[in-house]
C-alpha positions in Angstrom: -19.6 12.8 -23.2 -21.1 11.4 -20.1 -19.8 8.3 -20.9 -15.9 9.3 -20.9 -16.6 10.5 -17.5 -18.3 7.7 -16.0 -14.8 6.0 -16.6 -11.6 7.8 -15.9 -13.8 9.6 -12.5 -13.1 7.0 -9.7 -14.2 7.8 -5.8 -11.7 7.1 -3.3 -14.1 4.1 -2.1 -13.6 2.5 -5.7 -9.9 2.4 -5.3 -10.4 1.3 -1.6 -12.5 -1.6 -2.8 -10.2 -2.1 -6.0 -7.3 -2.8 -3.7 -8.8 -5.0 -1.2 -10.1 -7.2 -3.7 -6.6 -7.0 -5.6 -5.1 -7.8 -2.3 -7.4 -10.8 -1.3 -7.4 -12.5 -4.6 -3.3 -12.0 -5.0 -3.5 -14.0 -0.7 -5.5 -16.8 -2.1 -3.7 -17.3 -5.1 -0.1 -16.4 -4.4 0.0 -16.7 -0.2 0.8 -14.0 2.1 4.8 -13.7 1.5 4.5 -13.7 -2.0 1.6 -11.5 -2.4 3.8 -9.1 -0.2 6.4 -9.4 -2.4 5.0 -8.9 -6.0 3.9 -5.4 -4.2 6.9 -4.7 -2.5 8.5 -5.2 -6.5 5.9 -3.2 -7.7 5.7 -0.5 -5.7 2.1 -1.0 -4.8 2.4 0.7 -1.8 -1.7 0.9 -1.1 -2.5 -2.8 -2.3 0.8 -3.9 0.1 -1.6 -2.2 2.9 -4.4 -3.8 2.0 -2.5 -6.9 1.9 -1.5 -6.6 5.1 -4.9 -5.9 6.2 -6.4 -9.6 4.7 -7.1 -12.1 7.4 -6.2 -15.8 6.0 -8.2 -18.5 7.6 
């Protein structure tokens, strides 16, 4: 039983650090403007944030 709970309980620093890493990988693979897009088209309205938030070098 312990186990079922381990994985559907996520902390809101989880999905934090989910979406920052979604969002930096979707930057270096995709670029900026399309990584904005796919989540404008998706409705990711969090990872679009965290998009936003990535620095590209």
């Amino acid at each position: 039983m312990a186990r079922s709970k381990m994985t559907t309980e996520f902390s809101a620093k989880d999905d934090f650090e989910y979406k920052q890493e979604l969002a930096y990988q979707m930057v270096k693979r995709f670029g900026l403007a399309a990584a904005r897009q796919t989540c404008i088209e998706n409705r990711w309205h969090g990872v679009l944030e965290a998009v936003n938030s990535v620095r590209t070098h």
